[in-house]
N, CA, C and O atoms as a GROMACS GRO file, in nm:
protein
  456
    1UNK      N    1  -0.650   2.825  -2.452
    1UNK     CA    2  -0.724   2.946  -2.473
    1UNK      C    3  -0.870   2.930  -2.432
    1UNK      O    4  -0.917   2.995  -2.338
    2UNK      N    5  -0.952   2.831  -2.512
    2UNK     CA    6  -1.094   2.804  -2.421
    2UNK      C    7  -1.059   2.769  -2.272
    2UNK      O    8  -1.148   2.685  -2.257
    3UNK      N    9  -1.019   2.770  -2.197
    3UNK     CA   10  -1.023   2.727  -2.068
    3UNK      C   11  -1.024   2.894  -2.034
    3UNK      O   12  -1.112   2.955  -1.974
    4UNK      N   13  -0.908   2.945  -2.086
    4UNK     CA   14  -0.912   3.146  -2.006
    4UNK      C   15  -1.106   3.193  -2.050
    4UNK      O   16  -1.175   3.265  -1.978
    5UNK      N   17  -1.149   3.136  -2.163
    5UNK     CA   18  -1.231   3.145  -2.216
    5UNK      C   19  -1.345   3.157  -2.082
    5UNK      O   20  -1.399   3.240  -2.009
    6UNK      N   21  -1.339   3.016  -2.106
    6UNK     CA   22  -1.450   2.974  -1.962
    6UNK      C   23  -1.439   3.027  -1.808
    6UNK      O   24  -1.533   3.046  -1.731
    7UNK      N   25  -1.327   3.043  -1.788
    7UNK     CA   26  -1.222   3.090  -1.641
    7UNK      C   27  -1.367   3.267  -1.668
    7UNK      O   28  -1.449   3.297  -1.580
    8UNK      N   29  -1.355   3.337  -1.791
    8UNK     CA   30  -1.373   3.482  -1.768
    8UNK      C   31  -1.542   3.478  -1.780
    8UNK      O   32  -1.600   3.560  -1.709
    9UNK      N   33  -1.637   3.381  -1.875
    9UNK     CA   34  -1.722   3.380  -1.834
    9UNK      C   35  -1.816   3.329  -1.723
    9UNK      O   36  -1.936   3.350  -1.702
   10UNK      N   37  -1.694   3.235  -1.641
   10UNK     CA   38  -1.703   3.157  -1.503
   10UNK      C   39  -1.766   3.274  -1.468
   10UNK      O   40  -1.884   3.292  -1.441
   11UNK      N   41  -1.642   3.382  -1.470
   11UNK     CA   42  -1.594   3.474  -1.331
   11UNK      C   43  -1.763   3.616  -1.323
   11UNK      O   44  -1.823   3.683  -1.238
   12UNK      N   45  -1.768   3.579  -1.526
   12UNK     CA   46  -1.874   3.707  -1.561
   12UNK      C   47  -2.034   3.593  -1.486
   12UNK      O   48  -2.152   3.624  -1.502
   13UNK      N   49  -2.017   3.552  -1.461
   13UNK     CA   50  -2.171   3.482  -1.414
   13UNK      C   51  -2.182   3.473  -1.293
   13UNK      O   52  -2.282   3.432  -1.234
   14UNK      N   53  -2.060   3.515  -1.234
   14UNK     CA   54  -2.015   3.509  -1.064
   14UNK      C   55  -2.063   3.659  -1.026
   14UNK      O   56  -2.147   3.697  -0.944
   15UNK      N   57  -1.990   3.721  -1.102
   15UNK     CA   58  -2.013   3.863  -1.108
   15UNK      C   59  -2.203   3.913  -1.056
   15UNK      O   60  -2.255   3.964  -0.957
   16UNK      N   61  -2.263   3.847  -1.228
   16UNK     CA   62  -2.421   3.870  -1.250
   16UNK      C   63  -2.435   3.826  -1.101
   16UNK      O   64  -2.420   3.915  -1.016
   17UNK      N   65  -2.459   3.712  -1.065
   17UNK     CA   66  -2.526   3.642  -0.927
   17UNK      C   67  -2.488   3.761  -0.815
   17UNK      O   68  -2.591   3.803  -0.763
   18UNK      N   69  -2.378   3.821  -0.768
   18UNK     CA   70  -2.315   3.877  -0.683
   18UNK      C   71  -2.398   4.019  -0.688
   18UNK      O   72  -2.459   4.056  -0.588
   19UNK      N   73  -2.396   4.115  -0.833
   19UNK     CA   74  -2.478   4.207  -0.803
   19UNK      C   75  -2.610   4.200  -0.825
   19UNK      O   76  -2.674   4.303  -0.807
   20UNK      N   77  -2.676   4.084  -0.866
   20UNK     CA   78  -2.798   4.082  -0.834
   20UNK      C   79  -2.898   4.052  -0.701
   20UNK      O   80  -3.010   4.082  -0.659
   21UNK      N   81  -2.784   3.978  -0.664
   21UNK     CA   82  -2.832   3.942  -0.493
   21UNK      C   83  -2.814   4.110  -0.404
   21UNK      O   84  -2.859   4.150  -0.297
   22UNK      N   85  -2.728   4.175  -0.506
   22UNK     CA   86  -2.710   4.315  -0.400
   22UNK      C   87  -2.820   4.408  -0.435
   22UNK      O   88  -2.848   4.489  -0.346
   23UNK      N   89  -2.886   4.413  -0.540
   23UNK     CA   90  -2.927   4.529  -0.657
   23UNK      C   91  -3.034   4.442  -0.759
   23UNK      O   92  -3.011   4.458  -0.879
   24UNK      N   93  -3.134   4.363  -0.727
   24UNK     CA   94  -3.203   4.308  -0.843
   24UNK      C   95  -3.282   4.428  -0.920
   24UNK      O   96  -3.329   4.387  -1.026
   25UNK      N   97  -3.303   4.529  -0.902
   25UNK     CA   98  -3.394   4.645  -0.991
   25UNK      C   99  -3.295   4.712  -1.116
   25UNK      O  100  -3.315   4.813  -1.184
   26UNK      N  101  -3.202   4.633  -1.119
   26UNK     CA  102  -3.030   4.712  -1.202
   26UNK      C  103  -3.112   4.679  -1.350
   26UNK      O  104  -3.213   4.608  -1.346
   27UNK      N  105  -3.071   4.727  -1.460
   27UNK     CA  106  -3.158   4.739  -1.565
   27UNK      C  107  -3.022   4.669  -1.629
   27UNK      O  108  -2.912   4.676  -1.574
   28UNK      N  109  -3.055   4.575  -1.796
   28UNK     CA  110  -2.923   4.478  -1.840
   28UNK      C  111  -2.825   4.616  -1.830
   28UNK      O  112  -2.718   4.602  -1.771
   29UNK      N  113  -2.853   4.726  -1.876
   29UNK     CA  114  -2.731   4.843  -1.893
   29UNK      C  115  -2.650   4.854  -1.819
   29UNK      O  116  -2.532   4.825  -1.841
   30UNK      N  117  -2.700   4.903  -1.701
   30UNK     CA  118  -2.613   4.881  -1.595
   30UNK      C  119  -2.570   4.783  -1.502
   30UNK      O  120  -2.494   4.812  -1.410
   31UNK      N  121  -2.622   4.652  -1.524
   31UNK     CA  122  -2.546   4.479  -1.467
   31UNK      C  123  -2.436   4.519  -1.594
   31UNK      O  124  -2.320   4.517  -1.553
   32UNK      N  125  -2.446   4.547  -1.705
   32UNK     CA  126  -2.332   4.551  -1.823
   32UNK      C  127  -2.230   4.572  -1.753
   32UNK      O  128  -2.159   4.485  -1.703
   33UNK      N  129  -2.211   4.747  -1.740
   33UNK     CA  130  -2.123   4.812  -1.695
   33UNK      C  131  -2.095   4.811  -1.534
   33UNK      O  132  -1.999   4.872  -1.487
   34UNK      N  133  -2.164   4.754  -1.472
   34UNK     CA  134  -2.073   4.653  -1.357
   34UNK      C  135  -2.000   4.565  -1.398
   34UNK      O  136  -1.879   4.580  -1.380
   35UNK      N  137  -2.039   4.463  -1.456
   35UNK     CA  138  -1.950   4.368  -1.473
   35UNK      C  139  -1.841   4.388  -1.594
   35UNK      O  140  -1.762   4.301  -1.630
   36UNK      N  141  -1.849   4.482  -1.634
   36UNK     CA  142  -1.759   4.518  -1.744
   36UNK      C  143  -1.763   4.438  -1.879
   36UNK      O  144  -1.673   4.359  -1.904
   37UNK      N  145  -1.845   4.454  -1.946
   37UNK     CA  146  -1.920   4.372  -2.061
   37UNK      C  147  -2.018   4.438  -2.125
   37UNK      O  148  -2.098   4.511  -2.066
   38UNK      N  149  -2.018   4.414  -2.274
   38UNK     CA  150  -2.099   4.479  -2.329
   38UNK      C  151  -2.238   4.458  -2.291
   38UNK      O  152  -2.262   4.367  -2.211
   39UNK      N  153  -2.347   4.542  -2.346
   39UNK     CA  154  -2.477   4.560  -2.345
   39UNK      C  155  -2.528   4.396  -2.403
   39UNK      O  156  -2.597   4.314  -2.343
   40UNK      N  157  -2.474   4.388  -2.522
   40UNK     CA  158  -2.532   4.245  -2.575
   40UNK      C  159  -2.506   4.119  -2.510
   40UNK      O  160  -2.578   4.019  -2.515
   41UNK      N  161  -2.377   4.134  -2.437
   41UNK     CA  162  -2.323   4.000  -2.339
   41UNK      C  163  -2.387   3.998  -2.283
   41UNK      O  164  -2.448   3.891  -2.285
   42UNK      N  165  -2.443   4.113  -2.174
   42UNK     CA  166  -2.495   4.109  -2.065
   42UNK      C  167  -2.617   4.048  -2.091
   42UNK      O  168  -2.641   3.946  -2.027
   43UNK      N  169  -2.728   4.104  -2.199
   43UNK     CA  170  -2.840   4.064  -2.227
   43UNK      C  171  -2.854   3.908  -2.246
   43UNK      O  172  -2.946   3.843  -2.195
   44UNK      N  173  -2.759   3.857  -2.320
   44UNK     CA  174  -2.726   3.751  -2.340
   44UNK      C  175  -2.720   3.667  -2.241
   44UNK      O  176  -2.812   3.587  -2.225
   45UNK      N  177  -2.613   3.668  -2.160
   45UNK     CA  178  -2.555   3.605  -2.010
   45UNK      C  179  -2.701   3.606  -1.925
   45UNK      O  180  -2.730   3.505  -1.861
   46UNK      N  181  -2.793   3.721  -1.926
   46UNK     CA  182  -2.917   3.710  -1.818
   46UNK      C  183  -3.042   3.612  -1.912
   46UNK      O  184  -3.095   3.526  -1.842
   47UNK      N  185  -3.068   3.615  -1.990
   47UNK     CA  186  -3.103   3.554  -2.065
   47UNK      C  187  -3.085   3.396  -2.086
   47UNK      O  188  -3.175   3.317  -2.116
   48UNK      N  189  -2.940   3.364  -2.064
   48UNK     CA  190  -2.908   3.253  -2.048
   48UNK      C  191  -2.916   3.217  -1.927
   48UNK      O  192  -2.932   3.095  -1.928
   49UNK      N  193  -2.913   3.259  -1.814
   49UNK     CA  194  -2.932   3.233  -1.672
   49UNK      C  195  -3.104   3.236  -1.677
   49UNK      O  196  -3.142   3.148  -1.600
   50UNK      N  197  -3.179   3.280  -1.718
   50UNK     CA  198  -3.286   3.286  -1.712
   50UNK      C  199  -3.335   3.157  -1.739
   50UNK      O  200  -3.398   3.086  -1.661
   51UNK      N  201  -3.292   3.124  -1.886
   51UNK     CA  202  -3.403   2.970  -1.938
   51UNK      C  203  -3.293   2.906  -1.855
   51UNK      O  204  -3.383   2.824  -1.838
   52UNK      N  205  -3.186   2.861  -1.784
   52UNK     CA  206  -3.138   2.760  -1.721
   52UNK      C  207  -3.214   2.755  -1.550
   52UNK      O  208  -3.204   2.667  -1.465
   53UNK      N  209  -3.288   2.885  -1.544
   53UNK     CA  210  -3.375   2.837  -1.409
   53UNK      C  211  -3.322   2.930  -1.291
   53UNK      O  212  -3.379   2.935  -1.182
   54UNK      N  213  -3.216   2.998  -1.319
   54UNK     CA  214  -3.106   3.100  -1.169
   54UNK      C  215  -3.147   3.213  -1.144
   54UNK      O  216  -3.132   3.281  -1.043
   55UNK      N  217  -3.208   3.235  -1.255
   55UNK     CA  218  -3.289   3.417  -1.249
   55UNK      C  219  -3.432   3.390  -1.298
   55UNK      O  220  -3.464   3.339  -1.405
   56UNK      N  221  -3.509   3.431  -1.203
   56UNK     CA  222  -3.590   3.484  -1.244
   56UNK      C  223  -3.648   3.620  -1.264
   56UNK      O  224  -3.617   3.703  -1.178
   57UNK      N  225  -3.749   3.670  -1.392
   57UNK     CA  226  -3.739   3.846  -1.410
   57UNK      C  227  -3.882   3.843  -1.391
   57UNK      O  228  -3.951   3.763  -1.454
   58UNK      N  229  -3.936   3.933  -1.299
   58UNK     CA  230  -4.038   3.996  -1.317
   58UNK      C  231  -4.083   4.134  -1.261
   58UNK      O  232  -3.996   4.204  -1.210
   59UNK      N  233  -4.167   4.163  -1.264
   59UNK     CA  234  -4.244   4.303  -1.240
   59UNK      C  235  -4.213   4.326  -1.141
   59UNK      O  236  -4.182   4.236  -1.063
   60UNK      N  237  -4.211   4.484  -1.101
   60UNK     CA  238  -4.180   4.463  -0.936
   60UNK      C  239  -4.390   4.494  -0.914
   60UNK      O  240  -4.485   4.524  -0.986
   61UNK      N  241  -4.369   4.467  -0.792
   61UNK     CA  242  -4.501   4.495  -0.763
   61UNK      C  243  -4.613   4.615  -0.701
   61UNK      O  244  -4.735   4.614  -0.691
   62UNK      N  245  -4.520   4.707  -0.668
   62UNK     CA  246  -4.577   4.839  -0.611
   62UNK      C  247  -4.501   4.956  -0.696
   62UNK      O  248  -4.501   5.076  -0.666
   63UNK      N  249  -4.448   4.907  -0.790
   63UNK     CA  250  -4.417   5.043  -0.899
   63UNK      C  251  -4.472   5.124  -0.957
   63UNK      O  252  -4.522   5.055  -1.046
   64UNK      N  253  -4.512   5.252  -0.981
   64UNK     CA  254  -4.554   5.282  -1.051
   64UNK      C  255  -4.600   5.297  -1.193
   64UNK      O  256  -4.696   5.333  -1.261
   65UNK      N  257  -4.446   5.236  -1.204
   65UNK     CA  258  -4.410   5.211  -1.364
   65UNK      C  259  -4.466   5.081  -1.374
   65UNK      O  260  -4.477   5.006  -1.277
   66UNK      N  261  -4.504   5.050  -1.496
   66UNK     CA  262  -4.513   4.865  -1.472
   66UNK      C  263  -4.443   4.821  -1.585
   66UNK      O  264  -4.465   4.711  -1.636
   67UNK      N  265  -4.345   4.913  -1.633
   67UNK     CA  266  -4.221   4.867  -1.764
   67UNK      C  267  -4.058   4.852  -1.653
   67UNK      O  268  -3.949   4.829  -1.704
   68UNK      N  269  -4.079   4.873  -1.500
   68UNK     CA  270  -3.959   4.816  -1.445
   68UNK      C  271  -4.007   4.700  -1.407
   68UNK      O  272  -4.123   4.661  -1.392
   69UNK      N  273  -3.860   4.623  -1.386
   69UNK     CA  274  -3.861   4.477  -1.385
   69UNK      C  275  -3.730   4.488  -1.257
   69UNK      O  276  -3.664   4.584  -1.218
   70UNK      N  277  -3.730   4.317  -1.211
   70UNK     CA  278  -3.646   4.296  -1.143
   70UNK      C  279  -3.561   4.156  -1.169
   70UNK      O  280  -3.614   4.072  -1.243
   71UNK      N  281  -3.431   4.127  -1.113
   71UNK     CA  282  -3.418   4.000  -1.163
   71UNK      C  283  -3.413   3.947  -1.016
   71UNK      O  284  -3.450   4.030  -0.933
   72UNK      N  285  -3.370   3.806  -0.961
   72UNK     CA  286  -3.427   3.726  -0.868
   72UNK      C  287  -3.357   3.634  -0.868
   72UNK      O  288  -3.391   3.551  -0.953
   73UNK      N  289  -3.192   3.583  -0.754
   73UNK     CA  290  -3.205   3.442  -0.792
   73UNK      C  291  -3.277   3.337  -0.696
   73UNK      O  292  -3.286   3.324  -0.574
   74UNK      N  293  -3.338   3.248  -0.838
   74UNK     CA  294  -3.381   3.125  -0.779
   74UNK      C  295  -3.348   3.036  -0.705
   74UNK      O  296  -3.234   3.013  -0.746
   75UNK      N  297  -3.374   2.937  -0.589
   75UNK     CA  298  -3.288   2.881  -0.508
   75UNK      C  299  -3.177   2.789  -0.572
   75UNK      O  300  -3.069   2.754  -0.524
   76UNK      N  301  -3.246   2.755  -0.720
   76UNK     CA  302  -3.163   2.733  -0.765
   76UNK      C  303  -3.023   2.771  -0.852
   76UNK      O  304  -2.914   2.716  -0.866
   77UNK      N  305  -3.070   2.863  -0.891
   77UNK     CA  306  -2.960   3.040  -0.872
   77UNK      C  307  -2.825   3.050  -0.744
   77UNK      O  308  -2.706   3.081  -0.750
   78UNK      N  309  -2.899   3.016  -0.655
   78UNK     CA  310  -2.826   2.984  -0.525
   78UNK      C  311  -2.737   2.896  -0.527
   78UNK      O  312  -2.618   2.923  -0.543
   79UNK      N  313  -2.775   2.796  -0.512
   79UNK     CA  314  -2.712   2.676  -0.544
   79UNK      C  315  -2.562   2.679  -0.651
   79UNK      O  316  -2.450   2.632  -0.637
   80UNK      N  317  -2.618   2.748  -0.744
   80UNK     CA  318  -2.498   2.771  -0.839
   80UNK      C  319  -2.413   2.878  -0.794
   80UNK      O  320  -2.292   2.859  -0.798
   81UNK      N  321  -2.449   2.961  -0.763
   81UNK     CA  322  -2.403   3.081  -0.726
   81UNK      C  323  -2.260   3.066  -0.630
   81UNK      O  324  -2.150   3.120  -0.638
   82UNK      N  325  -2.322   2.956  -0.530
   82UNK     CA  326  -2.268   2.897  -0.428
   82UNK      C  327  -2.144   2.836  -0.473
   82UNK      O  328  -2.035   2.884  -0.441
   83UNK      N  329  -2.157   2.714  -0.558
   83UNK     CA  330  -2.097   2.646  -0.622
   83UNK      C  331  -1.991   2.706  -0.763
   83UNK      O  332  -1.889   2.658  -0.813
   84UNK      N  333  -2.055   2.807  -0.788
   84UNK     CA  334  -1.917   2.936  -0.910
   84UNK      C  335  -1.823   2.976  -0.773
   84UNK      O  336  -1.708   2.933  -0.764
   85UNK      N  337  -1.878   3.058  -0.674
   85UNK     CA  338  -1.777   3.079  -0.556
   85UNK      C  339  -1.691   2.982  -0.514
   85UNK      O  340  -1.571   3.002  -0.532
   86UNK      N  341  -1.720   2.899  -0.470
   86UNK     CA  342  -1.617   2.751  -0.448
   86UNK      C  343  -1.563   2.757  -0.539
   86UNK      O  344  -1.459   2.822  -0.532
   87UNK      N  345  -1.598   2.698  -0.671
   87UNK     CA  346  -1.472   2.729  -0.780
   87UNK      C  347  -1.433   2.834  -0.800
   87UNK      O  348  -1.363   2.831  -0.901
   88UNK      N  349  -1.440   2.943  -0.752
   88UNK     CA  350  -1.365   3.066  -0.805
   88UNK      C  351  -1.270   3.047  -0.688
   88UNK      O  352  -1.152   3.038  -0.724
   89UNK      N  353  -1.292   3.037  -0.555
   89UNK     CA  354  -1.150   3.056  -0.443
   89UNK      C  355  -1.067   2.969  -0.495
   89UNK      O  356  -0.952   3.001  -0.525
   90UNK      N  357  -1.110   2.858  -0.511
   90UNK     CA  358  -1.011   2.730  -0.541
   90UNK      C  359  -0.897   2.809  -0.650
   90UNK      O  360  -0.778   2.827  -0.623
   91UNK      N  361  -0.949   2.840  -0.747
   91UNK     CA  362  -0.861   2.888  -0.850
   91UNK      C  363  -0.779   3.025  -0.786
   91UNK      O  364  -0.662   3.042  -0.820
   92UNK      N  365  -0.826   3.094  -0.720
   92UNK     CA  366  -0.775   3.251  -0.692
   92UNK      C  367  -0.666   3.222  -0.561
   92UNK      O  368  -0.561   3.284  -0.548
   93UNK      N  369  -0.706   3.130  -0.481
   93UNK     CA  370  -0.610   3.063  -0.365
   93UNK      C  371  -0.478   3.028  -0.459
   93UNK      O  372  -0.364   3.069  -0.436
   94UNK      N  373  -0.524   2.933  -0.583
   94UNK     CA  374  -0.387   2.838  -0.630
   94UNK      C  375  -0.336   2.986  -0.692
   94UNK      O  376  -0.220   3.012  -0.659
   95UNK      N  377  -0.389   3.069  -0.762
   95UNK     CA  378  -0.315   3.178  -0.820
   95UNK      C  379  -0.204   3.249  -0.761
   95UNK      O  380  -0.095   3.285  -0.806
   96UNK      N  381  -0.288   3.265  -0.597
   96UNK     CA  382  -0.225   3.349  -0.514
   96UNK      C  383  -0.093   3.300  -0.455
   96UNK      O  384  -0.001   3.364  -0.404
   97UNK      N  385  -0.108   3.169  -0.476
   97UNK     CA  386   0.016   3.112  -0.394
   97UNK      C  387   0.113   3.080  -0.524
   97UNK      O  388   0.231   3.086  -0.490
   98UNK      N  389   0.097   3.051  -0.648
   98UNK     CA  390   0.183   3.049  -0.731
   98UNK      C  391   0.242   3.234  -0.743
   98UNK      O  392   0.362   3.264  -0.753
   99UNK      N  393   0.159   3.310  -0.740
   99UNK     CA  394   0.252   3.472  -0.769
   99UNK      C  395   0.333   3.485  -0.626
   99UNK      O  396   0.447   3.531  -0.614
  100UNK      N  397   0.244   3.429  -0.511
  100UNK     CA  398   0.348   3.462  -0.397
  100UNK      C  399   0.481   3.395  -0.349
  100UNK      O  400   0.562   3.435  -0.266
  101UNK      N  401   0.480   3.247  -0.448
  101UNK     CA  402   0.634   3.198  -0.484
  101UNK      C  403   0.686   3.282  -0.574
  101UNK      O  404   0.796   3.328  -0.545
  102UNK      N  405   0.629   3.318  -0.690
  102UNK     CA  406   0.704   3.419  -0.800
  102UNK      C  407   0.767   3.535  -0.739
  102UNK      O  408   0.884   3.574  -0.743
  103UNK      N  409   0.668   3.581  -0.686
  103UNK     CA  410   0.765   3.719  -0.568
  103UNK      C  411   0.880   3.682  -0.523
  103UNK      O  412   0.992   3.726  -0.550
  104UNK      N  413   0.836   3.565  -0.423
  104UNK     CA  414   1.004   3.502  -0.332
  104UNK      C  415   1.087   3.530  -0.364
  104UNK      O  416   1.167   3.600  -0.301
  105UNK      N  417   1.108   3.463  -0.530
  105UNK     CA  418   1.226   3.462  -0.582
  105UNK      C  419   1.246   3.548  -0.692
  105UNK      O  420   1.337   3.521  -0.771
  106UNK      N  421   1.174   3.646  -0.709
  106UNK     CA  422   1.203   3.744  -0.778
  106UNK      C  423   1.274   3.852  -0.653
  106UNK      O  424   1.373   3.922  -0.672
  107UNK      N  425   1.179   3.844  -0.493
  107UNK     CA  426   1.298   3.905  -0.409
  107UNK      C  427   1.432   3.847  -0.385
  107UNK      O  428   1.527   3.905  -0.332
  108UNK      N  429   1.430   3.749  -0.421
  108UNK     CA  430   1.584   3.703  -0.417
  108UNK      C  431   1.693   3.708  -0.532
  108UNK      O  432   1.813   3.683  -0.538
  109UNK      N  433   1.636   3.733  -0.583
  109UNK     CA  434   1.710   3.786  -0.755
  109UNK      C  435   1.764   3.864  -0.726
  109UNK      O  436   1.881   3.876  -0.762
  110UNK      N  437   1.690   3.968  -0.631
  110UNK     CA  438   1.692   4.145  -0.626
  110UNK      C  439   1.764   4.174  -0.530
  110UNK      O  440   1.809   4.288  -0.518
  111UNK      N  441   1.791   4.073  -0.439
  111UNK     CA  442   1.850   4.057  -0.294
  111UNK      C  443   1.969   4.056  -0.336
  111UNK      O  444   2.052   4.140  -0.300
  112UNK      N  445   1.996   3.959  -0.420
  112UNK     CA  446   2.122   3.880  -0.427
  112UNK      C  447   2.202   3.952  -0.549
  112UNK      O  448   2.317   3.912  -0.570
  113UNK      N  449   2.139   4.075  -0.643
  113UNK     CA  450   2.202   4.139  -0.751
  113UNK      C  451   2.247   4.289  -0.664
  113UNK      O  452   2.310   4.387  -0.704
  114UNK      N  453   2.213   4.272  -0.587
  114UNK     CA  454   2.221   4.434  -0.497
  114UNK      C  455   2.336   4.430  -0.403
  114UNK      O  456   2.361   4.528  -0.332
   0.00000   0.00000   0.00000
């Protein structure tokens, strides 16, 4: 069970990195509801990427507003970012090829009952 555990917040920190490199002006509300996670996870999860060094948040600089913010990953942000992707194919490759034996022979079940 902790391993699906880790597998979904792997996947939720893969997520953060992915739309922040697309969208850093996204406010925690809506990184939330991209990644499909509550308001407090999310806050949480950027927060925790933050003091580990991957995001950085600050001001934007020609805003009007000076209560918007942006997030930023750090090269070292990168680095990880890089490295969650590698482990995520690895796992989604082995997935893919274990359901696409399961098919086989679930078409042959179906083949062979018909």
């Amino acid at each position: 069970m902790a391993s699906r555990r880790k597998e979904y917040q792997e996947d939720a920190k893969l997520r953060v990195f992915q739309i922040i490199s697309n969208n850093p002006q996204l406010t925690s509300r809506e990184l939330a509801q991209k990644v499909g996670i509550s308001n407090g996870s999310a806050y949480y999860l950027l927060i925790s990427l933050i003091d580990k060094g991957y995001i950085k948040f600050g001001n934007f600089k020609n805003s009007a507003q000076k209560t918007k913010y942006s997030y930023l990953l750090t090269p070292k942000g990168i680095r990880e970012k890089s490295f969650i992707t590698s482990k995520f194919l690895v796992r989604k490759k082995q997935e893919y090829k274990l359901l696409k034996k399961e098919i086989a022979e679930l078409e042959r079940d179906v083949g062979s009952k018909i």
